[in-house]
N, C-alpha and C positions, 0 to 999 in steps of 0.2 A: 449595491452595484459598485460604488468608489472601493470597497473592499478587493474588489476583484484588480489584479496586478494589472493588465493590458486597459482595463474601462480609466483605471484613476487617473492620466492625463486630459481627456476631456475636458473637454468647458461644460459646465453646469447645464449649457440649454440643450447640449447632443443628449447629457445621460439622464436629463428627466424626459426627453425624446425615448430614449431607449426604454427607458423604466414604466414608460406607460404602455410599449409595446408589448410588453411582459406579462405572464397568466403564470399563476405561480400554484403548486400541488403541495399538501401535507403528506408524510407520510408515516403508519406507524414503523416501530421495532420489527423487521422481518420483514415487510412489505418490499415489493421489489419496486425500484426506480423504471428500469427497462430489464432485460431479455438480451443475451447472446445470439445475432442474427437478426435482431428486430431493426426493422430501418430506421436511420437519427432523421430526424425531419428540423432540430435546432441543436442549438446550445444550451446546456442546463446549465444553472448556477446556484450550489447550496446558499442559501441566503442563511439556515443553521439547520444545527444538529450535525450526524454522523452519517458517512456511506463507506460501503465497503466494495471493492469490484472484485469480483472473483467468475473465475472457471470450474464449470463441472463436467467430469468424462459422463464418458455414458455408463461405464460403472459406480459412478460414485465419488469418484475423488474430488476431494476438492481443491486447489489452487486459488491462493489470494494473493493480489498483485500487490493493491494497496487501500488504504481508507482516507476521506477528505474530509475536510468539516468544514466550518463556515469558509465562505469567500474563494473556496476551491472550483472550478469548472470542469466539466465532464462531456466527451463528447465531440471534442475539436477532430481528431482523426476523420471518422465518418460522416463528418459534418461538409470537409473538405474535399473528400473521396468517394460519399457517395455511396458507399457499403453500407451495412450493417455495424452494428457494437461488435466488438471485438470479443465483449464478457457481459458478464451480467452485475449489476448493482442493486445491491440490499441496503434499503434502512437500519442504522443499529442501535440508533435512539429517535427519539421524535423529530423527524426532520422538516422545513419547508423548505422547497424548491422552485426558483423561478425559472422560465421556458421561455428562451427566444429565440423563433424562427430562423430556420436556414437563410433566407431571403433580406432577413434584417441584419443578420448577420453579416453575409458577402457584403451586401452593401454597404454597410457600415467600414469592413476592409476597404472595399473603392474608393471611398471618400476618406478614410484615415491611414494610410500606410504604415505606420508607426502599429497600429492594432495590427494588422496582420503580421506582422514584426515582432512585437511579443504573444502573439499565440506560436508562430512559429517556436520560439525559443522554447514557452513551455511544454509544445511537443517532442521537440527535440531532448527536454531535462527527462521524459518518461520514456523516450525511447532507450535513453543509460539506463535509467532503470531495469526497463523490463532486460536489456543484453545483459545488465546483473544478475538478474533472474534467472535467465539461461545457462549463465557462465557459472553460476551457483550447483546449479540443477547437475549440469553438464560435467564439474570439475571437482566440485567440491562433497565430500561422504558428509552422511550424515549427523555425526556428531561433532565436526566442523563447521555444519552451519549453523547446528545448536551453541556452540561457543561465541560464534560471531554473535547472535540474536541475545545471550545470554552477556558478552561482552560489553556489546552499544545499550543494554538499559540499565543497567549502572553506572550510578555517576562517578565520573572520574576526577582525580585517579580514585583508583580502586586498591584498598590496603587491604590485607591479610583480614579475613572476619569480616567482613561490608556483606550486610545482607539484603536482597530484594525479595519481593512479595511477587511472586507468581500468579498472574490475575489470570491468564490463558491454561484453557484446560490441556491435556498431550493432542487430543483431535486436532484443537484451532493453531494448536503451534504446529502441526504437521502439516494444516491446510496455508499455512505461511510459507514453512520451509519444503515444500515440495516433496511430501513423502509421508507416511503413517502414521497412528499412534505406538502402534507398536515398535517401530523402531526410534521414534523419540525417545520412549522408555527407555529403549533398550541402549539409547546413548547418554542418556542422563546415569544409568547406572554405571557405562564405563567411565562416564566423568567422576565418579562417586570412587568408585573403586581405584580409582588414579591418585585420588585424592586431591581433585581441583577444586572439588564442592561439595557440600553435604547437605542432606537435606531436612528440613520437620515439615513436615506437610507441603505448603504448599510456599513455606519461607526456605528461599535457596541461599543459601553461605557460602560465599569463594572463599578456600582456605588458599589459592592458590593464583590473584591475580595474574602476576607473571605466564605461565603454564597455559592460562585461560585466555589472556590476551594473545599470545603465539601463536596457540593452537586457533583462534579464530584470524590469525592471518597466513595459518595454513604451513609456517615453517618451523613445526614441533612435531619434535620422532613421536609424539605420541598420537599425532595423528596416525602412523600405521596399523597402531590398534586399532582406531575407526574406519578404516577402510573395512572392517567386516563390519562396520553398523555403515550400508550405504539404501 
C-alpha cells in the first residue's frame, strides 16, 4: 500500500485501516482484470505482477494504452465518475491485486485532501498520455510512430551499430502504435530500405541514429516516404 504514490503520506494507523479493508484477487497470464463498460465499484491496486489495458473494436483491432506493474493503481476515472471502465485489462504475468471500495475510497478523500490531490494529478498525467495517443493516431504515419517506439527503447545516446532485441511480435507493436501488422512490416522495411536499420531476425541495428531520431520527432524528409505507410 506505502508503494502506491498518494497512500505513502499516511500515518501507519490510516493504512493498516485501509489495508485491512482490502480483498485482494490472483490472476493468471491472460486472465482479465475487468471489462470495457463493466461498472468500477473501487480502486484496484497491483500489489505485483503485470497489466495491460487495452481496447478492442468490434472487428478486432486492438489498441493498447498502456501496462502497470507493482504499486501502479487502476480505475480512479470511473471510480470518481461513476461510469464504466473506459478499456479492458489483461493479466500478462502472475499478478495479485488488491480491491478497495468506492465508499472507502471517497472517504478516505473527505478526510485526507492531499489523497484526492494526488489522485487528481495522476489522472491528469494519463489524460497527456492518452491526448498522445490521439495526437499520434491523428498526426503522425505509421512509420513515424515506429521510429519514435523504435527510438525511446534504446538507450541513449544512440551510436551508429547499437543494437536492440525485439521482444514484441508486428501484431503487439501494432496493437501499441495504433495500426496493423501489416503495415508495421511494411514500415520496418521502408526503415530498412532507407537505410536507418537493418535487421537479423528479431535483433534490430540502427545504422543510422541521427535519421531515426528525426524521423521520430517527425522533422525528416524521409518521413514523406512514410506517409504511404500510414
Amino acid at each position: 500500500m506505502r508503494r502506491v504514490g498518494y497512500f505513502a503520506s499516511l500515518p501507519a494507523t490510516e493504512l493498516s485501516r485501509l489495508a485491512g479493508r482490502c480483498t485482494t484477487r490472483s490472476l493468471e497470464p491472460g486472465q482479465a482484470l475487468f471489462e470495457e463498460g463493466q461498472p468500477c465499484r473501487g480502486l484496484l491496486i497491483v500489489a505485483e505482477g503485470l497489466v495491460e489495458i487495452r481496447q478492442i473494436s468490434f472487428r478486432g483491432r486492438e489498441q493498447v494504452f498502456h501496462s502497470e506493474g507493482s504499486g501502479a493503481t487502476l480505475g480512479e476515472g470511473p471510480l470518481f465518475d461513476g461510469g464504466g471502465y473506459i478499456a479492458s485489462a489483461v493479466a500478462l504475468a502472475p499478478t495479485r491485486v488488491l480491491f478497495l471500495s468506492r465508499t472507502d475510497v471517497l472517504g478516505l478523500c473527505q478526510r485526507r485532501p492531499e489523497v484526492a490531490l494526488a489522485m487528481l494529478k495522476t489522472m491528469a498525467r494519463r489524460v497527456r498520455h492518452f491526448a498522445g495517443i490521439v495526437s499520434d493516431l491523428a498526426f503522425r504515419p505509421v512509420i513515424e510512430r515506429l521510429a519514435r517506439h523504435l527510438d525511446a527503447a534504446v538507450a541513449a545516446p544512440v551510436k551508429p551499430g547499437a543494437s536492440m532485441e525485439l521482444t514484441l511480435t508486428h501484431a503487439q507493436l501494432a496493437a501499441r502504435l495504433g495500426t496493423v501488422r501489416e503495415l508495421i512490416a511494411r514500415a520496418f522495411s521502408e526503415l530498412e530500405k532507407t537505410g536507418v536499420i537493418s535487421r537479423d531476425r528479431s535483433r534490430i541495428v540502427i545504422r543510422d541514429p541521427a535519421r531515426l531520431a528525426a524521423l521520430a520527432r517527425g522533422d525528416d524528409d524521409a518521413t514523406r516516404a512514410g506517409d504511404r505507410v500510414t
